[in-house]
N, C-alpha and C positions, 0 to 999 in steps of 0.2 A: 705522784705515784711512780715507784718504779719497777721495771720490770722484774726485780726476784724480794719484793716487799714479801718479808714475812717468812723467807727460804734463809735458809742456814748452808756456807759453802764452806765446805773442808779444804784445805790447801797444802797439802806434801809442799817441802821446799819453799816455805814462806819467808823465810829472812828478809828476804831480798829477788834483785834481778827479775826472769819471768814470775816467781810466785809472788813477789810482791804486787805486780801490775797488776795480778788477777784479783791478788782479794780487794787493791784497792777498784776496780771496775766492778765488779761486783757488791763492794760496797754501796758506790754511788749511783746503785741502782736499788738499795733498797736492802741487802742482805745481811744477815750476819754475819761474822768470820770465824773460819777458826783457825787459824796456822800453825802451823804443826814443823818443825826443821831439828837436824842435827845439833845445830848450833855448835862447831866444832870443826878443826881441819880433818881431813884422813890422809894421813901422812901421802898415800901413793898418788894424790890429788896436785895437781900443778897450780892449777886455779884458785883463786882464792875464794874460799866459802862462807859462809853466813854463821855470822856468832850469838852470843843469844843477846847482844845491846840491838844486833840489825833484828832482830824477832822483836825483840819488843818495840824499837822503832817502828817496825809493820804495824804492830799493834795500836801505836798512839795515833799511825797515821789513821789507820780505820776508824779510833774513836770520835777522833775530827768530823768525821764525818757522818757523828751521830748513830753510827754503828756500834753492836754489842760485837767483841774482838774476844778470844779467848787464843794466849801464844801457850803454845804446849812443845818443850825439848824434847821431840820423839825420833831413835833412827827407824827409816823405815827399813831396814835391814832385816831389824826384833820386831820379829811375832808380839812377842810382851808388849811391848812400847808404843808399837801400832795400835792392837787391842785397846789397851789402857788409853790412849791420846784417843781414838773412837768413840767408849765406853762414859770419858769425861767429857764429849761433847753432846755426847746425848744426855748425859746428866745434869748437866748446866744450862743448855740451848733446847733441850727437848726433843732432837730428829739430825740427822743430817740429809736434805736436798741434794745437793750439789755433792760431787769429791770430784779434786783436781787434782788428780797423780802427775804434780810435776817436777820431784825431785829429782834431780841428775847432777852424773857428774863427769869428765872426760880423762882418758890421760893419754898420751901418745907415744907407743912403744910397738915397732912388729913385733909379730908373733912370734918368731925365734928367737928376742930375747925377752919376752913377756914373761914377767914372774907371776907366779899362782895368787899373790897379793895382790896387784894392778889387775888379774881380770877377774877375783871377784868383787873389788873394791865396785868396780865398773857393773859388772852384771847383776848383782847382789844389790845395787841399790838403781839400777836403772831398770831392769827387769822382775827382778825378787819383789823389788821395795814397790814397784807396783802393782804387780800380783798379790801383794799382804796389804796393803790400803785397799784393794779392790775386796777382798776376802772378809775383810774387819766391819768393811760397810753393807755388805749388800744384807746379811738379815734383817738390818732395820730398815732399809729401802724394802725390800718385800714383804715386812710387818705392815710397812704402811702405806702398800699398792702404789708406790713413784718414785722415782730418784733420776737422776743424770750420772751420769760416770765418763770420765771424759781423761784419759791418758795423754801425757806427754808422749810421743815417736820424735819422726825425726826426718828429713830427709835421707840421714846415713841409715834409715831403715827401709829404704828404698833402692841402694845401688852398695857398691862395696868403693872401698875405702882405706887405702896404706896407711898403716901404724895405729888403726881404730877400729879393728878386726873388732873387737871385744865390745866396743861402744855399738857398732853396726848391727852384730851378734843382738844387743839385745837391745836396740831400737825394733830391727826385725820384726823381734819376739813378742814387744809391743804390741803389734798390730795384729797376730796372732790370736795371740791376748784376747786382746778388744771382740777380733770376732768370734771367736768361740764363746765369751763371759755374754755378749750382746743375745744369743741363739736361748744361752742356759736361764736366762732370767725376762726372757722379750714376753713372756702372758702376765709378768707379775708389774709392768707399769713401768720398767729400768730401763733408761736405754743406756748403749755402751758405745762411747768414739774414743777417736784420738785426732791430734792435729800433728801432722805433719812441718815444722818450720825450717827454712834455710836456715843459714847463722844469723844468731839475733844479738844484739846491740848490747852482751853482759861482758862480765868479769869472765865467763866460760870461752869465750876466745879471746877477750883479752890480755892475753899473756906470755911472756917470752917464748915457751914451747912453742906455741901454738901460730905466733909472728913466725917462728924460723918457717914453719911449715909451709905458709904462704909468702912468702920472701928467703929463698933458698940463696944464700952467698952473702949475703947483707949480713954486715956487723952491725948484733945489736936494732935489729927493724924497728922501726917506729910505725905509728898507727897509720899513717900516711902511707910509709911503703907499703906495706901489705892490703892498701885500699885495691890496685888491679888484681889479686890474686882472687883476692874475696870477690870482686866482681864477674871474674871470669865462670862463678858458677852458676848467677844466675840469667836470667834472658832479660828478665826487667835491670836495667845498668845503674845496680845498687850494688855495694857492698855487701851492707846487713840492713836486717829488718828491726824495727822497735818492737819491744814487752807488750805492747798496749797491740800492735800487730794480734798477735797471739790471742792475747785477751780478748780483742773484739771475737776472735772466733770459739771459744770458749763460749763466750755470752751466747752467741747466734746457738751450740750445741747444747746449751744448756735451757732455750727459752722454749716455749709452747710452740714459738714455729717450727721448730725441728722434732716436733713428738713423735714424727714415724722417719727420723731417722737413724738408723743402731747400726751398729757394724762398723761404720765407716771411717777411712783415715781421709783427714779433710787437710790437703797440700796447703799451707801458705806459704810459697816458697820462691817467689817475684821469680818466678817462670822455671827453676828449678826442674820440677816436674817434667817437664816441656823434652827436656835432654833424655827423658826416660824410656822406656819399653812402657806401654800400657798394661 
């Protein structure tokens, strides 16, 4: 028996990296999937993103494991595409339980030279694209008195941040989000979190931009040099954290043991937090 036998988990940003670990944890605890991505670069994106072979990859990996997988190419940018990718998992699967708003993406530009493309590429589908997953699911969570809603943030939703004005902005906003959506649906059986993560183990920092940032003077960083830099942010003396990190805290937001918990942004951030203001 596993903990979400017979629950159906929606997943923003399934390609790959964190959505992948989720639906695969979820999976093997019982769930169905449905992963839902871009499948597509967006030009103003430095990182490289998930295509639709890594969506269907997600896909086969979930059926392995006995699970019914359903990959759907939706931005969550569109109103449409969201709807539509919702609308088809309830048609096929019957309900969705779970939704894991964890699509994201980053770019690194200050504000003085930020073009109007890099910040809504960034807020538009970090902030937007969560609030229209959140928006598309919840009549059927309140059709049928329960659901979990559970948002990516961030720690850069927690403090500020040079040349990621725009990604901070709406991690923030994130948690904003969370508790107000958590207030407006908490009698109908929905709860509403988010997890908070330092940097984790993806393609989303792994990359030249993102190397210079944390190794400033170095030609060309490697994954090594920029290990101090990454470590300097959190208290626990790691770099980054794993996908399955994440995941396990997802599972714990999404199980019966956290039924009376809503609102909340839950840090895993190997002591991140700790540097904070409470």
């Amino acid at each position: 028996m596993g903990r979400f036998d017979d629950k159906v988990v929606f997943v923003t940003g399934g390609a790959k990296g964190q959505g992948r670990s989720h639906a695969l944890a979820f999976a093997k605890e019982g769930a169905d999937i449905v992963v839902c991505d871009i499948a597509r670069q967006i030009g103003s994106i430095p990182h490289t993103m998930g295509t639709r072979a890594d969506l269907d990859e997600t896909a086969r990996m979930v059926e392995k494991l006995d699970q019914r997988c359903l990959a759907v190419t939706a931005d969550v940018r569109s109103t449409e595409e969201i709807n539509a990718a919702v609308d088809q998992a309830v048609t096929e699967l019957g309900r969705v339980d779970v939704l894991l708003a964890n699509a994201g993406v980053l770019s690194l530009t200050p504000v003085a030279e930020m073009t109007d493309e890099q910040l809504s590429d960034v807020v538009d589908t970090d902030l937007m694209g969560v609030f229209k997953a959140m928006r598309a699911v919840i009549p059927h969570m309140v059709a049928q008195g329960s659901g979990r809603i559970i948002a990516t943030s961030s720690m850069a939703g927690r403090t500020g941040l040079p040349t990621v004005a725009h990604y901070c902005a709406a991690k923030w906003g994130v948690i904003g989000l969370v508790k107000s959506v958590a207030r407006e649906v908490a009698a109908s059986g929905v709860t509403v979190n988010c997890v908070c993560p330092t940097n984790v183990d993806t393609d989303m920092i792994h990359n030249e931009p993102f190397y210079a940032l944390f190794a400033p003077g170095v030609e060309r960083p490697s994954r090594e040099d920029v290990i101090p830099g990454f470590t300097s942010l959190n208290a626990v003396p790691v770099p980054w954290i794993e996908a399955i990190d994440i995941s396990n805290a997802m599972m714990f937001l999404a199980s019966a043991e956290a039924r009376y918990i809503t609102g909340e942004a839950l840090h895993v951030s190997a002591g991140w937090n700790a540097f904070n203001t409470a």
